[in-house]
N, C-alpha and C positions, 0 to 999 in steps of 0.2 A: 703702624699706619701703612695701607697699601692702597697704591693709585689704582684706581678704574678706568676703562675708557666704555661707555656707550657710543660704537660707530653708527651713527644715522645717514648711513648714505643708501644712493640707489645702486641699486645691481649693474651690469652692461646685461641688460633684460635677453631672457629667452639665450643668453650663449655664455654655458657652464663655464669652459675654458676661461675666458676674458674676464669672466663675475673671480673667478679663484684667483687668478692673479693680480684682480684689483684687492681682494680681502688679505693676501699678501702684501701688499702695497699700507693699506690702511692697519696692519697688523706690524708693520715696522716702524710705522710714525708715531703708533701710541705709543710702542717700546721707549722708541724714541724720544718720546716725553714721561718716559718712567713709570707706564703704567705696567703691572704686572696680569690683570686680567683684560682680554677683551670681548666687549658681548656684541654683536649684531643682530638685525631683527630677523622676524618668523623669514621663513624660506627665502632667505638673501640669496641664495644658490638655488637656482639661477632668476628668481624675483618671484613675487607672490601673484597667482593668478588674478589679478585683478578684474579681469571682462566676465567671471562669473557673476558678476554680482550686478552686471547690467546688461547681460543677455536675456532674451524673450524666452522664456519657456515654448518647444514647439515651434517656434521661428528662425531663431537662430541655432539650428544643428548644426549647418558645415561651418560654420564660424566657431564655434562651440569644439567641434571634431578636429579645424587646421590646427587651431588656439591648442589642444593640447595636445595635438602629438608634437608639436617644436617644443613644448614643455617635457615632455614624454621622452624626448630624442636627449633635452639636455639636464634632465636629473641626473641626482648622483648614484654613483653605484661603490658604496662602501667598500665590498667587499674587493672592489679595483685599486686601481692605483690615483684614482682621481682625485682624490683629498691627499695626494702628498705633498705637492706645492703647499698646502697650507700648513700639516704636518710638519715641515720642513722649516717653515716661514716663525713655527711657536717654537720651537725647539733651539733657531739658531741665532732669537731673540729675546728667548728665556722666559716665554708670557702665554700664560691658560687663556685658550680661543672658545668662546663657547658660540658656535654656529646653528643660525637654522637654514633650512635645505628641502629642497625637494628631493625626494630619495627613493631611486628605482628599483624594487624590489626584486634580488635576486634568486631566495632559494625555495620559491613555489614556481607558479603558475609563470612569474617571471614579466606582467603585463599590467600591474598595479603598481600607482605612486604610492608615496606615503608624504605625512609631512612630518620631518626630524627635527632633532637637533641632537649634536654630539659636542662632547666638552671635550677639548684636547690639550693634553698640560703640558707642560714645557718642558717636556723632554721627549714631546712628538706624535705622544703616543695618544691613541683615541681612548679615554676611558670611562665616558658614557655614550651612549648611545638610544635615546626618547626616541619615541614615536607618539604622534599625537593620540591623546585616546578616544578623543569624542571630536570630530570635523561639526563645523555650523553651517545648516541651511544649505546653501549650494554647494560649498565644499564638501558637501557628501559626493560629490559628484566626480569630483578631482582626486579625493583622497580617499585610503582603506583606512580603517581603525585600527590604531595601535594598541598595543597588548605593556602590562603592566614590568617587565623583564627590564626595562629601562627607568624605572620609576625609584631611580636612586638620588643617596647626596654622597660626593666622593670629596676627600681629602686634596686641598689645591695649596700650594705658598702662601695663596692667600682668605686661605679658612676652607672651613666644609660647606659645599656647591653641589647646587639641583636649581631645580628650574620646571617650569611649567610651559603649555604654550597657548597664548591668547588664552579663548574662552577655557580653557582646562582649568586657568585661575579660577572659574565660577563655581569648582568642584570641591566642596568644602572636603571630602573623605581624600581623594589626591592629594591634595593640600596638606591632609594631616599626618597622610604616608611622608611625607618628606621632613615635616615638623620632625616627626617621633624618630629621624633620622639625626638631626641636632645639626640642622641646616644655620647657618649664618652667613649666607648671599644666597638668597634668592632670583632667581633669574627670569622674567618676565618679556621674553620676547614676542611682539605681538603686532596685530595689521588693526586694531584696535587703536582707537583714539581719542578725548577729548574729556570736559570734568570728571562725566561717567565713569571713564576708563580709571583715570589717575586717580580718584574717589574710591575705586577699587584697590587700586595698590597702596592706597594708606591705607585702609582699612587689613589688609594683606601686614602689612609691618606692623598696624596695632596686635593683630592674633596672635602672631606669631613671634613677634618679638626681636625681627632681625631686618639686615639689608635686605631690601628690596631694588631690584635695578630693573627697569624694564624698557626696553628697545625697540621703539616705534620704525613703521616704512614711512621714511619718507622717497614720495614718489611724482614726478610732475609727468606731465602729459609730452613732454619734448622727450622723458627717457623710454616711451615706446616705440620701438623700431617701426621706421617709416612704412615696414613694408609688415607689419603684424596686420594679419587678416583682416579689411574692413575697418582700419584706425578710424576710418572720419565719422564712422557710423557709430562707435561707440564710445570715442570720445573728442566730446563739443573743442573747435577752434577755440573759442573763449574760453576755455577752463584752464588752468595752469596746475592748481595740486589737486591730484588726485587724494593723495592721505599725507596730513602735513609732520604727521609721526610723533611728536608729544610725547617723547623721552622724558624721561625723570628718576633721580636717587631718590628715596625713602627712609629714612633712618630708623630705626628699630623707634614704637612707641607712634609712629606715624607722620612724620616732620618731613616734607619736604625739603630738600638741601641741594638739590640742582635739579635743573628745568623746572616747567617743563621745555623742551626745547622743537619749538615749531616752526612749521613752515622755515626750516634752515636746514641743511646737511654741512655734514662736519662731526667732530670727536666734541662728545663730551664728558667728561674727566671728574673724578671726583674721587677726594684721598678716606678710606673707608679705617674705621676704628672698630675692631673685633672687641675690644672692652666693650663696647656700647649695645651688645649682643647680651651678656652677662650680666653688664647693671638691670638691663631694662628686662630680662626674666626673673629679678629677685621678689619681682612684684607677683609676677605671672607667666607664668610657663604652662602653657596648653598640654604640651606633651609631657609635661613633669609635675611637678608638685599641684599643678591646678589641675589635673587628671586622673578621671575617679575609673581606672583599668576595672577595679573588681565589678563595676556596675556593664562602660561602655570599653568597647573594645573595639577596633580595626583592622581586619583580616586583609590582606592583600595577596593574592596569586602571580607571583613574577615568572612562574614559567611562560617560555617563551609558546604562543599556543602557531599550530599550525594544521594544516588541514591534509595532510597527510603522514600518517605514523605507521611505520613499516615493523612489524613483528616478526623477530626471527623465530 
């Protein structure tokens, strides 16, 4: 048996620095309570652009243009030093981080986000590295498309771990890239919410036959800084959550076993049983014996693609 923590908390929005040291923070109190993994939701670093999704097309531009260069300014940048505190924080508490993030693309152009997530295991080290591969709707707008180079399941203390992000869950062939990997913690972190959502992640542990953990934002309208672009314009004094987050374990087979956990921030914990991966594939295993390869197959391209290739 190995603890879980799903962290449902809010960022310190819009300022990377403070967001890492809080995920530090909340990353020694799971320890603290023995869990061994901990997940946070889609782009906790430095919070999920929320005002996309209630700006005017055509009317709101400088709102649209302030809103993301202070997003812009505090992404992350991998290839720096800025994930060490947290690097630091798994390593010297002995617990696999799996983080999502806004992440400033370094080796092009240099002027594009992405939306990530890296797993970091406890011995500090980053050993995956997602990018989202399909953005919704307005997020086309904030994010570039991630490429398949990250579309792994890696070896953790506590089982083999992947993960998808939001709507990428809707991606039956993603999905099955990680299966045919002999995932057993799925990771679901997401700005998504509500039956619909967690309807989906049982359905997700019925396919596939394993944990499912997925990590809602929870977000109230007091955690947007006072001075974010036109606050009162886009959102109402009367509102209090924006997204009440809807955390929830899934047990292989589809069973709900914690949360969902709404409209609340805090750790939510749950002690995971990797036998219960292996019973519940003797029935069905997608990627295995229920798997007709000769007929259907799944090709994947993990090269890292890029828009410039220098031939010597």
């Amino acid at each position: 048996m190995s603890k879980i923590a799903i962290i449902q908390e809010a960022p310190v929005f819009l300022d990377k620095g403070k967001t890492i040291n809080k995920a530090c923070t909340l990353v020694k109190e799971a320890a603290k309570n023995g869990a061994k993994l901990a997940l946070f939701p889609e782009t906790f670093i430095p919070g999920y652009p929320t005002w996309i999704w209630r700006l005017r097309p055509g009317s709101d531009g400088k709102i649209s243009s302030q809103a993301h260069q202070l997003l812009f300014n505090n992404a992350v940048d991998i290839q720096s030093h800025d994930l060490d505190p947290l690097r630091h924080a798994a390593k010297e508490h002995q617990i696999t981080v799996v983080c999502g993030m806004n992440e400033r693309e370094q080796n092009g152009s240099k002027g594009s986000l992405y939306n990530a997530l890296v797993i970091i295991d406890d011995k500090g080290e980053i050993i995956n590295h997602h990018r989202k591969l399909m953005t919704t709707n307005p997020e086309r707008m904030t994010w570039g498309l991630g490429d398949a180079s990250g579309l792994n399941v890696v070896d953790t203390p506590v089982g083999r771990v992947g993960g998808l992000i939001c709507w990428e869950n809707f991606m039956p062939l993603a999905r099955f890239a990680l299966y045919a990997q002999g995932i057993e913690l799925y990771m679901a972190p997401t700005y998504d919410e509500g039956e619909g959502w967690i309807g989906s992640m049982q359905h997700i542990a019925r396919e596939a036959r394993c944990w499912v953990i997925s990590c809602g934002s929870a977000i109230e309208v007091s955690d947007i800084p006072e001075d974010f672009p036109d606050k009162n314009k886009l959102y109402s004094s009367d509102e209090t959550w924006i997204n009440p987050g809807d955390s929830v374990v899934v047990a292989p087979g589809g069973e709900i076993v914690a949360g969902p956990f709404s409209k609340e921030k805090g750790i939510l914990y749950y002690n995971i049983d990797l036998n219960k991966v292996s019973e519940s594939r003797k029935n069905l295993d997608v990627a295995g014996h229920y798997a007709r390869p000769e007929l259907l197959q799944l090709k994947v391209n993990k090269k890292s693609q890029k828009s410039l290739i220098i031939e010597e």
